[in-house]
VOZAPA-925905 format. One record per residue (C-alpha): residue number from 1; residue in one letter; x, y, z. Coordinates in nm, 3 decimals. Example, Ala and Ser with C-alpha at 12.3 -4.5 7.8 and 13.67 -1.06 7.14 Angstrom:
<rs>
[r 1 A [1.230 -0.450 0.780]]
[r 2 S [1.367 -0.106 0.714]]
</rs>
This chain:
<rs>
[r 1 X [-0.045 6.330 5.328]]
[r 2 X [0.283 6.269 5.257]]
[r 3 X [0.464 6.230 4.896]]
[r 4 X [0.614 5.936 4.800]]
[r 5 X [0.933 5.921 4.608]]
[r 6 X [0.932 5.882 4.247]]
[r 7 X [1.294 5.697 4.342]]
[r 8 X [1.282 5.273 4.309]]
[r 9 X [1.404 5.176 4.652]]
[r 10 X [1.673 4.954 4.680]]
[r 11 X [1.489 4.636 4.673]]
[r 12 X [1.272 4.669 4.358]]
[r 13 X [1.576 4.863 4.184]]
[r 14 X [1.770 4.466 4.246]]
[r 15 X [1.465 4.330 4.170]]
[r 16 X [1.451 4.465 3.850]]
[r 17 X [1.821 4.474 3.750]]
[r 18 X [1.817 4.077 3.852]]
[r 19 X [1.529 4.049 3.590]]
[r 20 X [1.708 4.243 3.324]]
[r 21 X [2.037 3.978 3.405]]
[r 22 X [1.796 3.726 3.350]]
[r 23 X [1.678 3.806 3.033]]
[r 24 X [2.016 3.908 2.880]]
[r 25 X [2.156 3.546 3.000]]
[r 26 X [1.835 3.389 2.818]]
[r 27 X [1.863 3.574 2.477]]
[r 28 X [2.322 3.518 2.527]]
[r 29 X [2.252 3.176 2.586]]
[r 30 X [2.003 3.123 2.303]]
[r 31 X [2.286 3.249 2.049]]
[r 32 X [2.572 3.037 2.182]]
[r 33 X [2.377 2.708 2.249]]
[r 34 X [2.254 2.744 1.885]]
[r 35 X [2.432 2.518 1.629]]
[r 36 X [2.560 2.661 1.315]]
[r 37 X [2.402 2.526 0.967]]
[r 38 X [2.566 2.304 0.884]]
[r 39 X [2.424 2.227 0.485]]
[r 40 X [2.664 2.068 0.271]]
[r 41 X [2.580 1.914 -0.101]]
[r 42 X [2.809 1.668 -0.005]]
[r 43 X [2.637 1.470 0.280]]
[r 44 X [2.276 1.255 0.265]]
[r 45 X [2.100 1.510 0.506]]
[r 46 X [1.827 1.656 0.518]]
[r 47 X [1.859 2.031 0.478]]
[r 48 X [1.542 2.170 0.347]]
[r 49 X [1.414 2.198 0.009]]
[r 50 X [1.704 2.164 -0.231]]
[r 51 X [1.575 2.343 -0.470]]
[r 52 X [1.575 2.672 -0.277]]
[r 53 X [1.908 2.567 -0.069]]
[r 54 X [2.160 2.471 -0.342]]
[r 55 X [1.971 2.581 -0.709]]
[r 56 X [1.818 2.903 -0.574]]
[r 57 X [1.494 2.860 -0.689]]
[r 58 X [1.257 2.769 -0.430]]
[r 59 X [0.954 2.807 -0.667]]
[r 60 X [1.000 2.457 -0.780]]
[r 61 X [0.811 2.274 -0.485]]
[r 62 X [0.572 2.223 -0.484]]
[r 63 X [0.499 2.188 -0.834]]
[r 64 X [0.209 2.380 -0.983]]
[r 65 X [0.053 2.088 -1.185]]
[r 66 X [0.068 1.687 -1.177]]
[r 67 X [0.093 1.436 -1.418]]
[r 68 X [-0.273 1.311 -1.437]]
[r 69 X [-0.370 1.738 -1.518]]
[r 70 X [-0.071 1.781 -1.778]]
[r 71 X [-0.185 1.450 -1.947]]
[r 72 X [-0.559 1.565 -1.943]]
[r 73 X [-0.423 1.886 -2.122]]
[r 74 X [-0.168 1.709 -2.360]]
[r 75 X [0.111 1.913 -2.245]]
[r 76 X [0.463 1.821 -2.245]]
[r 77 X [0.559 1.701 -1.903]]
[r 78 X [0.912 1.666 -1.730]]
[r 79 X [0.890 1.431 -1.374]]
[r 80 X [1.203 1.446 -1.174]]
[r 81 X [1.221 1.207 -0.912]]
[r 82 X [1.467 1.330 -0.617]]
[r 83 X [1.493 1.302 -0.227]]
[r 84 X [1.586 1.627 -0.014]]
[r 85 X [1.774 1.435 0.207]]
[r 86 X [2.008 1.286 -0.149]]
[r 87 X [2.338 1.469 -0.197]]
[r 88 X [2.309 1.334 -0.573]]
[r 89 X [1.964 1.478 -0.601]]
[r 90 X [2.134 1.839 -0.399]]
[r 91 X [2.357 1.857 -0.680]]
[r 92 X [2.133 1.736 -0.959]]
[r 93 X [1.904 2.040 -0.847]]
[r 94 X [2.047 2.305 -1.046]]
[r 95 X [1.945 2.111 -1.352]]
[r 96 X [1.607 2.133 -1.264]]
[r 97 X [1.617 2.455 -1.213]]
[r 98 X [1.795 2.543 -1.561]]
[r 99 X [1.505 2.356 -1.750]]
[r 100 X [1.234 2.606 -1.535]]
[r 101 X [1.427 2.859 -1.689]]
[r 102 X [1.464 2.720 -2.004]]
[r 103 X [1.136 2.582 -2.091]]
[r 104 X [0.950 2.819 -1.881]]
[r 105 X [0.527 2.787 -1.979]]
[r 106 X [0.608 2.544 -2.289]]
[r 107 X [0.598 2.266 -2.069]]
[r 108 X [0.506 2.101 -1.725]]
[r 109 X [0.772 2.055 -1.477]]
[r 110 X [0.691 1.825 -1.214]]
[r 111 X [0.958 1.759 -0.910]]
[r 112 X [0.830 1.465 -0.713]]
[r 113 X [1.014 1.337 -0.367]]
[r 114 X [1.014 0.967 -0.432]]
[r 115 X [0.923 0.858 -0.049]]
[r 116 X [0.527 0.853 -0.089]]
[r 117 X [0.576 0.625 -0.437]]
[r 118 X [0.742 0.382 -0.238]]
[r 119 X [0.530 0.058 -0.109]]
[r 120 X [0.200 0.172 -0.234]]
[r 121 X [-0.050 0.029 -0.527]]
[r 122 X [0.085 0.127 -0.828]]
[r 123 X [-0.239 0.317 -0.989]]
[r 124 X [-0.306 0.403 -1.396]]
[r 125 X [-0.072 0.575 -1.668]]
[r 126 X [-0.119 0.900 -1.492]]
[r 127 X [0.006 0.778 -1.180]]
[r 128 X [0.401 0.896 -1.113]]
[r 129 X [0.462 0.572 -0.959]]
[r 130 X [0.428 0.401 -1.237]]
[r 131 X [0.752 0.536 -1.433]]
[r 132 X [0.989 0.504 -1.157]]
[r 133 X [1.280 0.320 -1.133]]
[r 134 X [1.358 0.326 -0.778]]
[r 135 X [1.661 0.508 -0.828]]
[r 136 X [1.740 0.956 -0.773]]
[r 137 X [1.729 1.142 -0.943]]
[r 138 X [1.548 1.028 -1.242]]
[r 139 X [1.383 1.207 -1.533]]
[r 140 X [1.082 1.118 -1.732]]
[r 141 X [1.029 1.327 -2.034]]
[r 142 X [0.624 1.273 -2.146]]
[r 143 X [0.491 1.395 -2.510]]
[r 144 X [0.197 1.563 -2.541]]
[r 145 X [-0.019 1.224 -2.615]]
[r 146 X [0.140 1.078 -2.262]]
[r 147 X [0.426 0.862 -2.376]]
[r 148 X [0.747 0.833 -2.237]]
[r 149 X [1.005 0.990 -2.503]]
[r 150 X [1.340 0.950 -2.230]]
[r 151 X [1.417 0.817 -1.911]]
[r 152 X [1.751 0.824 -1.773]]
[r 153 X [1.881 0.835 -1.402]]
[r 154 X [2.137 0.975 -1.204]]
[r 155 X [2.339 1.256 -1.291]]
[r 156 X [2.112 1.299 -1.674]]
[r 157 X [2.290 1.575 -1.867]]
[r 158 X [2.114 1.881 -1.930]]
[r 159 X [2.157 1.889 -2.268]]
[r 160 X [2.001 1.521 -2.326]]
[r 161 X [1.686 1.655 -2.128]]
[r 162 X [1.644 1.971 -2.361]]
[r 163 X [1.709 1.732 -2.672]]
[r 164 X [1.428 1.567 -2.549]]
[r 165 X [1.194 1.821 -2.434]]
[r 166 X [1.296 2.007 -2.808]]
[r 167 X [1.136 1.713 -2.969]]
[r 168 X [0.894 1.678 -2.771]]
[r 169 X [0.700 2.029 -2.785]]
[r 170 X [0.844 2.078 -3.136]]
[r 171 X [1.058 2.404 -2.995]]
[r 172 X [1.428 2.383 -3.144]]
[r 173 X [1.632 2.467 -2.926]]
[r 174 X [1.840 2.803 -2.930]]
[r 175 X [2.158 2.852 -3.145]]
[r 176 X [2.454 2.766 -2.914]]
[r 177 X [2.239 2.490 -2.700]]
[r 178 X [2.424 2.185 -2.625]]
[r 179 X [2.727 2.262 -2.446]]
[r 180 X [2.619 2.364 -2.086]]
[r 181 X [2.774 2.303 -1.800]]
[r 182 X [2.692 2.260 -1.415]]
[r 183 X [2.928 2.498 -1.176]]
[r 184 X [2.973 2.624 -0.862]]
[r 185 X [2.957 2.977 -0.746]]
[r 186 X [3.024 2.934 -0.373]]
[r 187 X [3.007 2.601 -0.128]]
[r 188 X [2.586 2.560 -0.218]]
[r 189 X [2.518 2.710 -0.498]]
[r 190 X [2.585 2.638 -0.819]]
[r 191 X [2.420 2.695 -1.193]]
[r 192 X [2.418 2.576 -1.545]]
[r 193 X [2.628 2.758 -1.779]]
[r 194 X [2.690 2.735 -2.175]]
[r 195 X [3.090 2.610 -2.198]]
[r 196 X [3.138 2.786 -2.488]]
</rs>
């Protein structure tokens, strides 16, 4: 009986190396044909959940409570109406994070993308729909017995909002408050900041 070679002949050695070629050119042309992200704060495209994208806090979304439950526990609730695909909601978004950080458990925070309010029965004083304006982003401020204690839209200041919230959950706010400012860190990110 004879012994074979433990040598590939010359065929399956090509076969193989034309496989190998084959699979390098895949995976090379996977990394050129891909496009580079392209986010940008200042464009109305959709990039992904702002929050995590441009405020760094992708814990935001989905919220962990709605407005009908914070009502039924008379909590404070904060609704902020925004569209991912908004670059005045992208750079609102830092805001929203700040008052997470600020108000922390004290008070509901509730981020709602406005498509799914749009063209639908508006339902009873728990429903979001009800207290929006059709405009981003826009924030509600509720009291603890459900009534609206500020509404503004567009770019709302932080400091209004925690004026508001203060009242509203009968926290004052800390020494210093009321002097913050929005900036940028790099081309996505920015945070809020005391000016002083």
């Amino acid at each position: 009986m004879p012994l074979r070679s433990l040598h590939p002949t010359r065929p399956a050695l090509r076969r193989w190396l034309g496989c190998c070629l084959a699979v390098l050119l895949w995976i090379a042309g996977l990394s050129w044909g891909a496009a580079p992200a392209k986010a940008s704060l200042d464009n109305d495209r959709y990039d992904g959940n702002i929050f995590a994208l441009y405020a760094g806090n992708g814990s935001l979304v989905p919220p962990r409570s709605s407005l009908a439950q914070a009502m039924a526990d008379h909590r404070v609730a904060v609704v902020i109406y925004y569209l991912d695909d908004s670059s005045v909601s992208k750079r609102f978004s830092p805001v929203v994070s700040e008052l997470q950080r600020l108000w922390g458990q004290a008070i509901e925070l509730i981020p709602l993308v406005s498509d799914p309010l749009q063209d639908r029965p508006i339902g009873g004083v728990n429903d979001p729909a009800r207290y929006w304006k059709g405009l981003i982003p826009q924030v509600v401020v509720f009291d603890r017995q459900g009534v609206v204690v500020f509404d503004a839209s567009g770019q709302v200041d932080v400091d209004a909002i925690n004026t508001a919230v203060s009242q509203a959950t009968g926290i004052p706010l800390a020494p210093g408050a009321g002097n913050s400012a929005t900036v940028s860190f790099n081309e996505l990110n920015s945070e809020v900041v005391s000016s002083r």
